[in-house]
C-alpha positions as CSV (number, residue, x, y, z in Angstrom):
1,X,-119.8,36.8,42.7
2,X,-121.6,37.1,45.9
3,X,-119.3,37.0,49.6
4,X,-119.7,33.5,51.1
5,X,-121.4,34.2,54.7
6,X,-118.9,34.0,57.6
7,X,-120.5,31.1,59.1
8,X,-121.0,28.2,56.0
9,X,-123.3,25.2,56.3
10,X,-120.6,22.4,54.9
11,X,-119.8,22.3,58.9
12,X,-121.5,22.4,62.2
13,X,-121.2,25.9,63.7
14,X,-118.6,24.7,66.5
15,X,-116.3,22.8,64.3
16,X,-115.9,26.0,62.0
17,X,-115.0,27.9,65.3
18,X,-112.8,25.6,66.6
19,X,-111.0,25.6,63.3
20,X,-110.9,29.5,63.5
21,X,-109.5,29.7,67.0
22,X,-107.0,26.9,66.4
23,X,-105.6,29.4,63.3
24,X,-105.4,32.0,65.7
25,X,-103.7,30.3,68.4
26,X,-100.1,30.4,66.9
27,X,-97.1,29.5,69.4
28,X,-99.3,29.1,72.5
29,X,-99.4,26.0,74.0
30,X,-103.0,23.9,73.7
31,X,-103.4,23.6,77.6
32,X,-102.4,27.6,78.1
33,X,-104.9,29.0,75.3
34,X,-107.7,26.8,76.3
35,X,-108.1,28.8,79.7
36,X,-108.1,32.4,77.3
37,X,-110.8,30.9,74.9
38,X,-113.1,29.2,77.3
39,X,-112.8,32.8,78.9
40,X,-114.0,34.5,76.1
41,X,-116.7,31.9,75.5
42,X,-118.0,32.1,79.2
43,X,-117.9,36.1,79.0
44,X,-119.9,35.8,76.4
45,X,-122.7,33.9,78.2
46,X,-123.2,36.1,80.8
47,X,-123.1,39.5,79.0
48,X,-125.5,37.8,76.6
49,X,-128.1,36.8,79.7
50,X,-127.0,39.9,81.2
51,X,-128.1,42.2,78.0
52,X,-131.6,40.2,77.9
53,X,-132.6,40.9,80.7
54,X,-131.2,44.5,81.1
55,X,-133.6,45.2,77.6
56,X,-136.5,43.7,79.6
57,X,-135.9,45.7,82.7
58,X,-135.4,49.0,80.2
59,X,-138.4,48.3,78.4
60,X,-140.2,48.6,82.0
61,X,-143.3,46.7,81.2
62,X,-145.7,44.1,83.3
63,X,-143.7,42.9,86.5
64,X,-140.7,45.3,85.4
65,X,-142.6,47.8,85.5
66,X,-140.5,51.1,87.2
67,X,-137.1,48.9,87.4
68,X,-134.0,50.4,87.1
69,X,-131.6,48.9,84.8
70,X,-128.7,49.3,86.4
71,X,-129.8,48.1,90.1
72,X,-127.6,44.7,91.0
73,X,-130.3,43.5,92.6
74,X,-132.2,43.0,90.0
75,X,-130.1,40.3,88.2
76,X,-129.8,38.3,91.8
77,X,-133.3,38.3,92.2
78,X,-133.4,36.5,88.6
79,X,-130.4,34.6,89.0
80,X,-128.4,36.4,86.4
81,X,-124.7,37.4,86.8
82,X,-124.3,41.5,86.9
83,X,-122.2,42.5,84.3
84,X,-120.3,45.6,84.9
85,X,-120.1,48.4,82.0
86,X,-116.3,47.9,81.6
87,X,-116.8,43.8,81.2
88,X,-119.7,44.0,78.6
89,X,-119.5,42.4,75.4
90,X,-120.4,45.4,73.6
91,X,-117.7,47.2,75.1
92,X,-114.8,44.9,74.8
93,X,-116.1,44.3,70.5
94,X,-115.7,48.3,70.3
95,X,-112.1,47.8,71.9
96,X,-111.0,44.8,70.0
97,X,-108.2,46.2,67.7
98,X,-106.9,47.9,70.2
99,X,-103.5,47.1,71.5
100,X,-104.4,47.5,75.3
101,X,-107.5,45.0,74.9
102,X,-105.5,42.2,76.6
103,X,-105.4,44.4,80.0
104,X,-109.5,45.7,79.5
105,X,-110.1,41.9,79.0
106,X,-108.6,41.2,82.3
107,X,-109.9,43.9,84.3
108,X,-113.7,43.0,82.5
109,X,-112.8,39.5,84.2
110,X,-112.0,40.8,87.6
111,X,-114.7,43.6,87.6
112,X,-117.6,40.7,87.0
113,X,-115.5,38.8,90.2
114,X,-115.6,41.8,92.5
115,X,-119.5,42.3,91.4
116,X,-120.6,38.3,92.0
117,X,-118.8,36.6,94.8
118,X,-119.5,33.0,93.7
119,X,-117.2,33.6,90.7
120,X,-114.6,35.1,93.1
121,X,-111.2,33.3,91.8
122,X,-113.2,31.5,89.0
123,X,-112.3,33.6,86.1
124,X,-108.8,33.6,84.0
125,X,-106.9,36.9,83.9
126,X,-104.0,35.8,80.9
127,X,-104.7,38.2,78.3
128,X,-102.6,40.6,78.7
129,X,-99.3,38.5,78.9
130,X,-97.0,38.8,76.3
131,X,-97.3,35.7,74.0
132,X,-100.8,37.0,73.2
133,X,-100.8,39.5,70.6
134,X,-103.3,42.1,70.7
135,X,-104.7,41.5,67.3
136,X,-105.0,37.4,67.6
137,X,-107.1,37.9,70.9
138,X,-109.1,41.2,68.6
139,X,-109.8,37.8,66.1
140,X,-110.9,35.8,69.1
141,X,-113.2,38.4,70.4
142,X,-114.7,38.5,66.9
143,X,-115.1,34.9,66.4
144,X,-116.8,34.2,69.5
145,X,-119.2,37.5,69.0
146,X,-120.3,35.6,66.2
147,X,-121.6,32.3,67.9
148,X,-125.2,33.7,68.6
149,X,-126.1,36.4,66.0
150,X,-130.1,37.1,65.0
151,X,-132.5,34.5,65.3
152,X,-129.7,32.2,67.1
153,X,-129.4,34.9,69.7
154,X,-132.4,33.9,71.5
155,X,-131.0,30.3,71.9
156,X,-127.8,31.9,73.1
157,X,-127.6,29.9,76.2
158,X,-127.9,26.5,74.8
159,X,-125.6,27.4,71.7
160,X,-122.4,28.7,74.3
161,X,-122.7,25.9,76.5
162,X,-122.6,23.1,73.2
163,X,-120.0,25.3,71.9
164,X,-117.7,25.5,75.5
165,X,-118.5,21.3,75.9
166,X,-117.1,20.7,72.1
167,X,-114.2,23.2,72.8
168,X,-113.5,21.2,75.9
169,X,-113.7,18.0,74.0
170,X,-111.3,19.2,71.4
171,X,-108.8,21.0,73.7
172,X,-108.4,17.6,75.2
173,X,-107.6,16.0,72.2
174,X,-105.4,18.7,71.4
175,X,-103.7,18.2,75.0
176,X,-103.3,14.0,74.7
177,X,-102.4,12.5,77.5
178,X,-102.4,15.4,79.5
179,X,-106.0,16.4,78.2
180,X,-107.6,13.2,80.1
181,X,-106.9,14.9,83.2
182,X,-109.5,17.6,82.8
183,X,-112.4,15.5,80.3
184,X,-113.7,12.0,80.5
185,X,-114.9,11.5,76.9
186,X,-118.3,12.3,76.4
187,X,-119.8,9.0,74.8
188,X,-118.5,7.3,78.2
189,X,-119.8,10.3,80.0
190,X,-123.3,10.1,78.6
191,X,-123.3,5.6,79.5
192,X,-123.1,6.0,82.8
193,X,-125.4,8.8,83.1
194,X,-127.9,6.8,81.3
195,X,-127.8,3.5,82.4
196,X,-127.7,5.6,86.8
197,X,-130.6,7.5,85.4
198,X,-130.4,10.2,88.1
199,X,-133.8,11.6,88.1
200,X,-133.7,13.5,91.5
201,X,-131.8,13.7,94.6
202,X,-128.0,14.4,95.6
203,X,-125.8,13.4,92.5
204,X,-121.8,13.8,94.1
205,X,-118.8,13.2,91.3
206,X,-115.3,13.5,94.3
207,X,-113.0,13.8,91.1
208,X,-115.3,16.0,89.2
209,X,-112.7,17.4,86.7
210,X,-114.5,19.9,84.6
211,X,-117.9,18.8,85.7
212,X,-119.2,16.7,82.4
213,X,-120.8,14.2,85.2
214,X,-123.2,17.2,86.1
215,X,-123.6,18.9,83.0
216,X,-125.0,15.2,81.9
217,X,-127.0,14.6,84.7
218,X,-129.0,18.0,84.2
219,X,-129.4,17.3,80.7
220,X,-130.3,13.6,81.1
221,X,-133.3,15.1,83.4
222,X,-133.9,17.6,81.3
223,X,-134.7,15.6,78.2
224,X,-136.9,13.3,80.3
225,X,-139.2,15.9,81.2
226,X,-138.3,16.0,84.6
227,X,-137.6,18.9,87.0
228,X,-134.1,20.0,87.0
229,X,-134.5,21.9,90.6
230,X,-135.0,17.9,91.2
231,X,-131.5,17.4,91.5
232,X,-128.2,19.0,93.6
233,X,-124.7,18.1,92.6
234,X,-121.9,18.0,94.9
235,X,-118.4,18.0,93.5
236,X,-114.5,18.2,94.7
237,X,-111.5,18.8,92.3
238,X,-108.0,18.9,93.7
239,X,-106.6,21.2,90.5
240,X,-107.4,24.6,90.5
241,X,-107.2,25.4,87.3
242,X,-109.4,22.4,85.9
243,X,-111.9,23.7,89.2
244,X,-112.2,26.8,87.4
245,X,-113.1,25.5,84.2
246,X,-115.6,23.5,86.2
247,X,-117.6,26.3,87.6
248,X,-117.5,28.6,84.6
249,X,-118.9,25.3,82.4
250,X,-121.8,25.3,85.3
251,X,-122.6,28.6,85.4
252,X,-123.0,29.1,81.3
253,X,-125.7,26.5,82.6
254,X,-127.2,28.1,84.9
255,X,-126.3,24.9,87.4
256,X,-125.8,25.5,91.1
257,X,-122.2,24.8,91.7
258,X,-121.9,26.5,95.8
259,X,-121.4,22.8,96.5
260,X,-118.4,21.8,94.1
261,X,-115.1,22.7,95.8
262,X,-111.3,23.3,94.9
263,X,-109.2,21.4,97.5
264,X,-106.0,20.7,96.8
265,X,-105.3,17.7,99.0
266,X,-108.0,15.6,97.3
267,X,-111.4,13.7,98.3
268,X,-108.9,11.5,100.3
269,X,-107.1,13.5,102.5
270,X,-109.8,16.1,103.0
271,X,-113.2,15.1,102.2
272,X,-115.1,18.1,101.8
273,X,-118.4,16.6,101.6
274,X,-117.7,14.3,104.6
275,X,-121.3,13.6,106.3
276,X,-123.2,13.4,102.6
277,X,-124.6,10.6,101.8
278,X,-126.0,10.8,98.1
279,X,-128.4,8.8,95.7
280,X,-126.2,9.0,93.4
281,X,-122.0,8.7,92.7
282,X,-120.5,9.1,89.0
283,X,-117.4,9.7,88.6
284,X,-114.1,8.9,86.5
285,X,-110.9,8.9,89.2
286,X,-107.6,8.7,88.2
287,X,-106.5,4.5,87.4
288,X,-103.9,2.9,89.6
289,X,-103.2,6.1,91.1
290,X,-99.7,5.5,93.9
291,X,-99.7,8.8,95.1
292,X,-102.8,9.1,97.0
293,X,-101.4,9.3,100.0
294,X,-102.5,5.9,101.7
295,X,-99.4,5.3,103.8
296,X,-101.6,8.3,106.0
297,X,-104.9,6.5,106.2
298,X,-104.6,3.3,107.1
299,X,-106.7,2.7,109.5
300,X,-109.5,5.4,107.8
301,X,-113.3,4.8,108.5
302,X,-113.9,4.5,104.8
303,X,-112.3,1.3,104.4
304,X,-115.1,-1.3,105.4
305,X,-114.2,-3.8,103.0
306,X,-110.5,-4.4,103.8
307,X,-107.4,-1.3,103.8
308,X,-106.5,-0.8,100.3
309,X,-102.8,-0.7,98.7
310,X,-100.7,2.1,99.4
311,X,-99.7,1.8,96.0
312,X,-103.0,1.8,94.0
313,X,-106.0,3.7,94.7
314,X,-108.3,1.9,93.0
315,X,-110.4,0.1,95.7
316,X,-109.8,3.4,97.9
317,X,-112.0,5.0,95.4
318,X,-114.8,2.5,95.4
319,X,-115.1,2.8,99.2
320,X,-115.2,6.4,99.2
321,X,-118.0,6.0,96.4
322,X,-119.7,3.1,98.9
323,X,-119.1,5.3,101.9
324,X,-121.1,8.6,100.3
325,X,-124.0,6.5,99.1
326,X,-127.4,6.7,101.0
327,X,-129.2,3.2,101.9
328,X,-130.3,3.0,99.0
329,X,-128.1,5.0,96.9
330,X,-126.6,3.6,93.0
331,X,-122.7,4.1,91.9
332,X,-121.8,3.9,88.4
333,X,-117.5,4.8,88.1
334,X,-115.1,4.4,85.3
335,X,-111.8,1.8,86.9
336,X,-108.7,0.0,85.3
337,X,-110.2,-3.2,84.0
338,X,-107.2,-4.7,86.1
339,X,-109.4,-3.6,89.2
340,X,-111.5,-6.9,88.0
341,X,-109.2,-9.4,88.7
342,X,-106.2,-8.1,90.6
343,X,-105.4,-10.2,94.0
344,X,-102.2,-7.6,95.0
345,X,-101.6,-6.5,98.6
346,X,-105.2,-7.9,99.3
347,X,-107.4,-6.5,96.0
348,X,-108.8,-9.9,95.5
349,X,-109.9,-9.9,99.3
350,X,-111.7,-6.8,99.1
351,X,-113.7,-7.5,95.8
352,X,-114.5,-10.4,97.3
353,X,-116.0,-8.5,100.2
354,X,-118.0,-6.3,98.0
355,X,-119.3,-9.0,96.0
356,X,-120.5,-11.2,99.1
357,X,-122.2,-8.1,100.9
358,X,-124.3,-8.0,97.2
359,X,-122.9,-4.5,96.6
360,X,-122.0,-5.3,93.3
361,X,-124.9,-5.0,90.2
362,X,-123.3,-4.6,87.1
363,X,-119.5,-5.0,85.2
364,X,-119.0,-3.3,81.7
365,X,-116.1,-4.1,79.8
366,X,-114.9,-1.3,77.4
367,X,-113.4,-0.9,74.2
368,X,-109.4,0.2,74.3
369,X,-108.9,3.6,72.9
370,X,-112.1,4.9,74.7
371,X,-109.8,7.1,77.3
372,X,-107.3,10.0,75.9
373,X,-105.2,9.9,79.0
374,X,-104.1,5.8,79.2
375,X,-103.6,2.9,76.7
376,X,-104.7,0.8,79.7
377,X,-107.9,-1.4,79.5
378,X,-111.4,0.3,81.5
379,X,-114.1,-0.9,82.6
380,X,-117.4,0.4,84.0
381,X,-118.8,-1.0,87.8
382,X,-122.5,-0.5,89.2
383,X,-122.6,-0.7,92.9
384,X,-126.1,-0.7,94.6
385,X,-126.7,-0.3,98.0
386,X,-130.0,-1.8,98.1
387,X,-130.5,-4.4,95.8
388,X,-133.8,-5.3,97.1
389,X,-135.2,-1.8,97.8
390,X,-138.4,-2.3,95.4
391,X,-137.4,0.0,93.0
392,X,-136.6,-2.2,90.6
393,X,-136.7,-6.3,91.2
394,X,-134.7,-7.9,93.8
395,X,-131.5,-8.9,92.1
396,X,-129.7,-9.6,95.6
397,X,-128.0,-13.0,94.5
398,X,-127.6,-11.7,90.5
399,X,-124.8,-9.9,88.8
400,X,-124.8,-8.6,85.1
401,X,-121.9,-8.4,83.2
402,X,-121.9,-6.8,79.8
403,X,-118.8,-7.1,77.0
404,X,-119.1,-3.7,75.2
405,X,-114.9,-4.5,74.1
406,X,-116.3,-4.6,70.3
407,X,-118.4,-1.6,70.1
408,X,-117.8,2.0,69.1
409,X,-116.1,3.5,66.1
410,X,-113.0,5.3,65.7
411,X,-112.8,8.7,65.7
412,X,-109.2,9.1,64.5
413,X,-106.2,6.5,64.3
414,X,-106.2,7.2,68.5
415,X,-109.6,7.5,70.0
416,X,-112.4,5.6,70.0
417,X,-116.3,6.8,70.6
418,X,-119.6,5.1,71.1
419,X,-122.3,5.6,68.9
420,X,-126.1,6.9,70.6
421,X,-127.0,3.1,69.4
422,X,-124.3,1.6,70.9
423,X,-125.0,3.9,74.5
424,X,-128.7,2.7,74.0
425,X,-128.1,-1.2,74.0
426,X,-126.2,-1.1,76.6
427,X,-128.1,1.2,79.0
428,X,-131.5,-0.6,77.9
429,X,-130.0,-4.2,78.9
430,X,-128.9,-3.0,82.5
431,X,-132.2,-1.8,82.6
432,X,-134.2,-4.9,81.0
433,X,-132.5,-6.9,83.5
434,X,-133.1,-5.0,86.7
435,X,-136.8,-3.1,85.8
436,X,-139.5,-5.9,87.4
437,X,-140.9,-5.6,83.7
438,X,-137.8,-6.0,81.6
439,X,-137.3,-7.9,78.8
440,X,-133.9,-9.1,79.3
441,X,-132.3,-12.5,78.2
442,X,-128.9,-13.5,77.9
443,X,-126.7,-12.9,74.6
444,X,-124.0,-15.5,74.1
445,X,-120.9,-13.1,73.7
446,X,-122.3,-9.7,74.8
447,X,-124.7,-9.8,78.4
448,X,-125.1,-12.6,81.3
449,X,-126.8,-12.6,84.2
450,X,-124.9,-14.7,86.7
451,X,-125.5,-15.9,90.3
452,X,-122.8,-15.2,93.4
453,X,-122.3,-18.9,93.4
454,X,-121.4,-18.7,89.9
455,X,-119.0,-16.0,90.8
456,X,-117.7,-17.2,94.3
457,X,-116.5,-20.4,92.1
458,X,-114.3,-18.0,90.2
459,X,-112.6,-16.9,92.8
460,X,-114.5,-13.0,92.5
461,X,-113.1,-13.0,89.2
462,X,-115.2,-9.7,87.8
463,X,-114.1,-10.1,84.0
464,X,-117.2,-9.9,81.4
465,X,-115.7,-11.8,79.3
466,X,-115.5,-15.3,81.8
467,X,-119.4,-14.9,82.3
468,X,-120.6,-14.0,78.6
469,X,-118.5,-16.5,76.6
470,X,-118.1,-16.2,72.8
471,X,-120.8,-15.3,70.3
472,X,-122.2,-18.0,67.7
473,X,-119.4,-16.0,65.4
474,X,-120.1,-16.3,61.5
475,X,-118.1,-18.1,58.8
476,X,-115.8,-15.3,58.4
477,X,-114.8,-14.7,62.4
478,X,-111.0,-13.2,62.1
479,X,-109.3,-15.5,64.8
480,X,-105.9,-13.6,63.9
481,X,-107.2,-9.6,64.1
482,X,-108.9,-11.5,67.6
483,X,-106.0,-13.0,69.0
484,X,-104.2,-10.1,68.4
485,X,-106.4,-8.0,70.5
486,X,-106.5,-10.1,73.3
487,X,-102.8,-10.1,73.3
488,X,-102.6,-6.4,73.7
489,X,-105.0,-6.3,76.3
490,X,-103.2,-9.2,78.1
491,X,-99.7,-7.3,77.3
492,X,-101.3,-4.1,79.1
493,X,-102.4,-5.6,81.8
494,X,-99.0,-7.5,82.5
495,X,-97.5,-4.2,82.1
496,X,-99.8,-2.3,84.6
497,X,-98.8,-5.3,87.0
498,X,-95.0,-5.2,86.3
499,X,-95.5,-1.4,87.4
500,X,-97.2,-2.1,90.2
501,X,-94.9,-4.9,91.8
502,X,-92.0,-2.3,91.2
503,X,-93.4,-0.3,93.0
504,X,-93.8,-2.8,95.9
505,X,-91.1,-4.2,96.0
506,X,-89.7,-0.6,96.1
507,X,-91.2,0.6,98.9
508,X,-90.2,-2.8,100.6
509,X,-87.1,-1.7,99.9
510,X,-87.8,1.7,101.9
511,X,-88.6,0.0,104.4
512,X,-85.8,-2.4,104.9
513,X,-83.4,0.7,104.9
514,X,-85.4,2.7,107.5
């Protein structure tokens, strides 16, 4: 009976290895061992590039003709990491079932840092700790020498960086609530990207976690046949150990991330990116966050619209967004669907600003379940600077508002994705309705186009679901399983508010004391 092939076709290539590495991961905790395989995966990558090239430069011919393959300059002038001999995959598989390869994994990771300065601090050092035995991490280094083997090896690049964005994807699952820090899911990821449809210019994300936003944007130009030099990303993340995995899931992507920073006070307290103005801001901030640190900038030159809450952050973020926009620059952000219709400590006065100054262009409301971090009901918003800038037709006076609440499939009992169909209807209606030469109409239940007036007489009410009404439902509508969801929705939001007036009243409290 002939030996099954390591790698079997019943599975994609990335679940088979995330199943392997899970096995191997034994009593370390999901959020420590994620740093020591994504690691190993990015070490990979760049010993790979790095070997490619050093056989071109050894082989001596055309343009590398007389090259020496160990010169460093070499691999800058061809924007390829140096890979010192110690930290080279071929090196580290010959030392695998050794019990000192924890310690030669480390010192491979802070010999590439020492050799390329952008990676300075980037790079985990945790294999030699204790609750890492030598022969699980030996396993490791053979399962992940095995994710670009002969004809694959070419494609290296683009198999590593699918493998490190599913790893991510499942170490956040792996992490629950804890996991939504770090990874916005990548269905709601790949929406906004392509209903902003950043072709070119400056694309800033001011909570960039572990940089999906970018990796999407590159992609989305990619596929389009655009340029990808076309584009510069700008980023800020306040935890340093999500930052890292940031720049090491840029780099196995060969994406330009001088501009995305670690700073531990946060895009509020210490903007980093203070005078840009970009054409484009996506990004997925924390909902309802209370411990931004408002009480310290009230009177900050962000907030145009009206000061925001000390105790939600939610329409600090939008002005931050609005305040980093060119003229004519688009927002698309991921907010608490409470953000829609809340009228605390002023809410209701600011939206109503930003829907009167014709900032607002488009409201999606999401499916629960979407987000791994929060039970609590999203939604998307579009802000446009410019909505008369000729780009697309002047929707000044027009607002759409899309109910996605029914869409998407499950994923497990928890979570909840969109399908590519489900990402394509909804991108293609935003842009039906706002291309001159779109062929957008209204659908009873799912999409409206609605005037200001028809807004201002709802008091700024932003919910999709008061524009779009119900669909022509069939014979067999389920009123109970409807009511039912409605009721949870309405129960979380009533929670979210309870919260929120607690915390009000408590710093009232504070107040009254001092």
């Amino acid at each position: 009976m002939a030996k099954k092939n390591n790698i079997t076709q019943e599975e994609p290539l990335e679940k088979q290895l995330w199943k392997a590495a899970d096995k191997l991961r034994k009593n370390i905790d999901a959020a420590e061992y994620k740093h020591i395989v994504m690691g190993l995966i990015f070490l990979k990558y760049i010993s790979d590039a790095f070997d490619e090239l050093y056989d071109r430069l050894q082989k001596g011919e055309g343009e590398y003709a007389g090259a020496e393959p160990e010169d460093r300059d070499e691999y800058k002038a061809e924007n390829v990491f140096f890979v010192p001999p110690v930290a080279r995959w071929s090196y580290l598989l010959a030392r695998a079932k050794q019990p000192e390869i924890g310690k030669d994994v480390d010192n491979a990771m802070d010999a590439i840092e020492k050799e390329n300065p952008s990676l300075k601090g980037v790079l985990p050092k945790v294999y030699a700790r204790g609750n890492l035995d030598p022969t699980s991490l030996g396993g490791l280094i053979d399962l992940v020498g095995n994710i670009a083997l002969g004809d694959a090896k070419a494609r290296s690049a683009d198999i590593l960086g699918h493998v490190f964005e599913y790893f991510l994807g499942e170490f956040a699952l792996a992490e629950g609530k804890k996991g939504g820090q770090f990874y916005t899911p990548r269905s709601v990821v790949e929406l906004l990207v392509d209903m902003l449809e950043p072709y070119e210019g400056r694309v800033l994300d001011p909570c960039c976690g572990s940089g999906g936003m970018f990796v999407h944007s590159e992609k989305f130009v990619a596929e389009h046949q655009g340029k990808v030099n076309d584009i510069s990303i700008y980023g800020q993340e306040s935890n340093q150990t999500t930052w890292r995995l940031c720049k090491m899931n840029l780099a196995i992507r060969s994406i330009d991330s001088s501009q995305v920073k670690w700073n531990n006070e946060g895009s509020f307290l210490n903007d980093v990116h203070k005078d840009l103005k970009a054409d484009y801001v996506i990004a997925n901030p924390p909902f309802n966050d209370s411990d931004w640190s408002g009480d310290l900038l009230r009177k900050d030159g962000r907030w145009k619209y009206g000061v925001p809450p000390e105790g939600n952050a939610n329409y600090a973020w939008i002005q931050h967004f609005l305040y980093h926009l060119n003229p004519s620059g688009i927002a698309g952000f991921v907010l608490a669907k409470g953000s829609l219709t809340s009228k605390s400590s002023g809410e209701g006065d600011i939206r109503k600003e930003l829907v009167e100054a014709r900032l607002v262009d488009c409201i999606v409301n999401l499916p629960p379940k979407l987000f791994l971090n929060t039970q609590i009901p999203a939604c998307l918003w579009f802000l446009s600077r410019n909505k008369a800038n000729g780009k697309y037709r002047n929707r000044t006076d027009e607002i759409l508002f899309i109910d996605a609440r029914n869409m998407g499939h499950l994923i497990n009992r928890r979570t909840l994705e969109f399908s590519p169909e489900d990402i394509q209807k909804i991108a293609e209606t935003y842009h039906n309705w706002r291309n001159p030469d779109g062929d957008y109409e209204d659908v009873k239940g799912f999409c409206n186009s609605v005037s200001i007036e028809r807004v201002r007489e709802l008091g700024h009410v932003l919910t999709p679901g008061r524009y779009v009404g119900l669909p022509d439902e069939e014979d067999d509508f389920n009123f109970k399983e409807r009511f039912t969801q409605l009721k949870t929705e309405f129960e979380e939001q009533l929670k979210e508010e309870a919260k929120l007036n607690a915390l009000i009243a408590k710093n009232l409290q504070k107040v009254k004391l001092e």
